[in-house]
N, C-alpha and C positions, 0 to 999 in steps of 0.2 A: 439168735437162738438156732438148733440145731432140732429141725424138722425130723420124725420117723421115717427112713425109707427116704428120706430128701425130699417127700412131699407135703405142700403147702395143703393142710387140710380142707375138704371140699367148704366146710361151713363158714370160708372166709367169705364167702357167697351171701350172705345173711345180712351183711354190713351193709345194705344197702345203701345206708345216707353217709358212708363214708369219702371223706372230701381227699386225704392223702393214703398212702401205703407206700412205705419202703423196706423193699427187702435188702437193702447191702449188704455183701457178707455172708447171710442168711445161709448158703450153703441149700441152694432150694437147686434141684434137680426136676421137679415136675410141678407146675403151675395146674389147677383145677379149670375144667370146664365153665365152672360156676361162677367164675369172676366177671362173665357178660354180666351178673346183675352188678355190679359196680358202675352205673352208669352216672354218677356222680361225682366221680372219679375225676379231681386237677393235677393230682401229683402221682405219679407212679413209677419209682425207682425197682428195675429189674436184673440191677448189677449184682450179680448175688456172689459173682466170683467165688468160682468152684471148677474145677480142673473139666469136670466133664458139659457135655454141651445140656443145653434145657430144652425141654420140651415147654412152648407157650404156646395154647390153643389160641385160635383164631377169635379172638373176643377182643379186641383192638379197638376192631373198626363201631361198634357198638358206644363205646367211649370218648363219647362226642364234644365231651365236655374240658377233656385232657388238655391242660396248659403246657407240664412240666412228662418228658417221656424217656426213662435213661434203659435201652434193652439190653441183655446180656451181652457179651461178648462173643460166644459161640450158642449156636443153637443146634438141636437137632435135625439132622439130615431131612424128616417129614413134616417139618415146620412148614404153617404155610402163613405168611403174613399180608391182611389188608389193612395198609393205612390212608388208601386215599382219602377215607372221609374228615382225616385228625387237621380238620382244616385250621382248628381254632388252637393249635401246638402254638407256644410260644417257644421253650427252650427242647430240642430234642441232640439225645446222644446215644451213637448206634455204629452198628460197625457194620460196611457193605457188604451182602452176601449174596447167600440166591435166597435168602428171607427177605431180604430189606434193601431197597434200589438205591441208589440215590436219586433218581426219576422220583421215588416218592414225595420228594423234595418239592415237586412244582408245582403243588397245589396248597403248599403250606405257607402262605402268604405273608401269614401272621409270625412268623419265628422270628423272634430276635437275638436268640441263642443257639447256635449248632454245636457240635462236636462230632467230626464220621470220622472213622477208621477206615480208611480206604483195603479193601482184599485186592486178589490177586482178579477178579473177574471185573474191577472198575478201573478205568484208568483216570490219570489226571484232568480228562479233554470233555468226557459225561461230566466228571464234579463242577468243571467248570462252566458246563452249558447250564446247568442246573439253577446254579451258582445265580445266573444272572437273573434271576424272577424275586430272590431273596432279598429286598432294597433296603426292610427294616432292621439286618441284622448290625446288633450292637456286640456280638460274643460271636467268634468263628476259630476254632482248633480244626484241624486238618492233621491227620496221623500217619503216614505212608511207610511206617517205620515197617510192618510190616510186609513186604513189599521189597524193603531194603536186608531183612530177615531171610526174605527168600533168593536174595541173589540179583534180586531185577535193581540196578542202579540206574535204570536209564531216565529217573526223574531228577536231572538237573536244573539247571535255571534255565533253559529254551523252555521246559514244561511252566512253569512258575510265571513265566512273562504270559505265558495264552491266558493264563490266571488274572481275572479279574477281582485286583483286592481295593477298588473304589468306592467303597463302601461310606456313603458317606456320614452314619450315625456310628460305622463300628469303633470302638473304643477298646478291644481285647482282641487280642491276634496269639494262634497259638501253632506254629508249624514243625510238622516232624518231615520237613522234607530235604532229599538230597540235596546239595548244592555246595560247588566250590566256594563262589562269593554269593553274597547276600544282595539282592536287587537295589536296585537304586531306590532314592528317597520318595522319588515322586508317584512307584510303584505302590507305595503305600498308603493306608486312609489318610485321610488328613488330619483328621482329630486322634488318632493314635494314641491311647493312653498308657495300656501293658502290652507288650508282647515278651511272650516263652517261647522257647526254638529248642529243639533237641533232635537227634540223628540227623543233623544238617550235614557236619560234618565240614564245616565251613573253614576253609585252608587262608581266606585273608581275612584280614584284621576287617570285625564288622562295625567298630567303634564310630569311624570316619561318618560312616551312615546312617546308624542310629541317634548319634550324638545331634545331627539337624533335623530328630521330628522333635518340634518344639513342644507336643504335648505330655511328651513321654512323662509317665512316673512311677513307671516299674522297667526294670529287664531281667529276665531269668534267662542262664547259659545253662545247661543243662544235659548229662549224656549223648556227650560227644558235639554238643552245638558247634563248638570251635575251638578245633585241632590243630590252630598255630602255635606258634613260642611266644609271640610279642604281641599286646594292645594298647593302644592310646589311646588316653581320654584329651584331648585338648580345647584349650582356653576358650572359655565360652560356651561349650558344649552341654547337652542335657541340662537347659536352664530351669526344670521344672522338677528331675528325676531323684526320685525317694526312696528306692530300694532298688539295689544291684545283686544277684542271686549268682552264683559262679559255683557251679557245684565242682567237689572234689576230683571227678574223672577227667578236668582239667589238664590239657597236656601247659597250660601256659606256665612261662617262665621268666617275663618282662613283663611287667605293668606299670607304664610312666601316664603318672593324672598329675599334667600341667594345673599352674594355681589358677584359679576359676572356670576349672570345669567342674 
């Protein structure tokens, strides 16, 4: 729905025993004061996706109870956010700012779902110090596209190897990051069940290497993942995988899938 003014009325304050709110979409420009009383609060989606940035008071940290935490995309320049205390986050998705650290990150013990949008103020080297306190994560997306937006390509695979992705419950892997080739097999979880990849921008054939995580059973290629001509699937390969996602912006133009892969 489409808010007066782009504001979330103060009296959503009142809801006290409310367990979810999601604004998606919503088109919300200013978040109320009054949302500290939501202290009941497990799910709180703040994607409101809307061109200008949002104003979200500092009532976060009050909401102790937060499992699930998705914040807007841009926020207002006098935003000020605490989440150290959201120690009991299981899934959170947020984009680095000078609102939101990824430092935040290391008191949240409990996630087993991430999603950060890396800015231009974090580099790969903080996410990945961060990165290592997070053991139960079963869902990790990693977005640097913007970053590659702005010109800065200097996140190749030397960035990606300091990256610690031994995660050993993670089962979903989602990376927007540069790189010619795609790291080796061993770099990966070991139970590895989906991984997506987009603004890679991955110049050799990634097949060779995905095709030996034995758990796979998803792969999404996606905006610009891989900008070669040729991929092979061969014999034997992804003995588990169920859906293969190859979006249109696809430069390929050879696809030989030997029989039994």
């Amino acid at each position: 729905v489409k808010f007066e003014g782009g504001k979330l009325p103060s009296s959503i304050g009142g809801l006290i025993h409310l367990r979810f709110l999601c604004l998606r979409k919503a088109g919300v420009s200013h978040l109320p004061s009054s949302m500290r009383n939501l202290k009941l609060l497990l799910y709180l989606n703040l994607s409101v996706a809307i061109g200008e940035p949002v104003h979200v008071p500092n009532v976060l940290k009050e909401m102790i109870e937060l499992r699930y935490l998705f914040l807007p995309l841009f926020m207002h320049d006098k935003t000020k956010l605490e989440l150290g205390d959201l120690v009991n986050l299981e899934h959170f998705w947020f984009f680095s700012s000078q609102h939101s650290s990824v430092t935040d990150l290391l008191r949240m013990t409990k996630l087993r779902g991430l999603s950060v949008t890396l800015s231009e103020r974090y580099t790969f080297e903080a996410l990945s110090s961060s990165l290592r306190q997070l053991r139960n994560l079963e869902m990790l997306y990693m977005d640097c596209s913007y970053k590659v937006y702005l010109g800065e390509l200097d996140l190749d695979l030397i960035h990606l190897k300091e990256l610690d992705l031994d995660f050993i419950h993670l089962k979903e892997l989602g990376l927007g990051v540069r790189m010619s080739k795609i790291p080796d097999q061993h770099q990966f979880p070991p139970h590895l069940e989906h991984i997506d990849l987009f603004y890679c921008g991955i110049e050799e054939d990634p097949m060779p290497t995905l095709e030996r995580l034995l758990y796979l059973k998803s792969v999404s290629l996606r905006s610009d993942a891989f900008v070669g001509r040729k991929m092979v699937c061969s014999k034997g390969g992804f003995p588990q995988l169920r859906a293969l996602k190859i979006y249109k912006e696809s430069e390929l133009e050879e696809w030989i899938v030997e029989e039994g892969s």
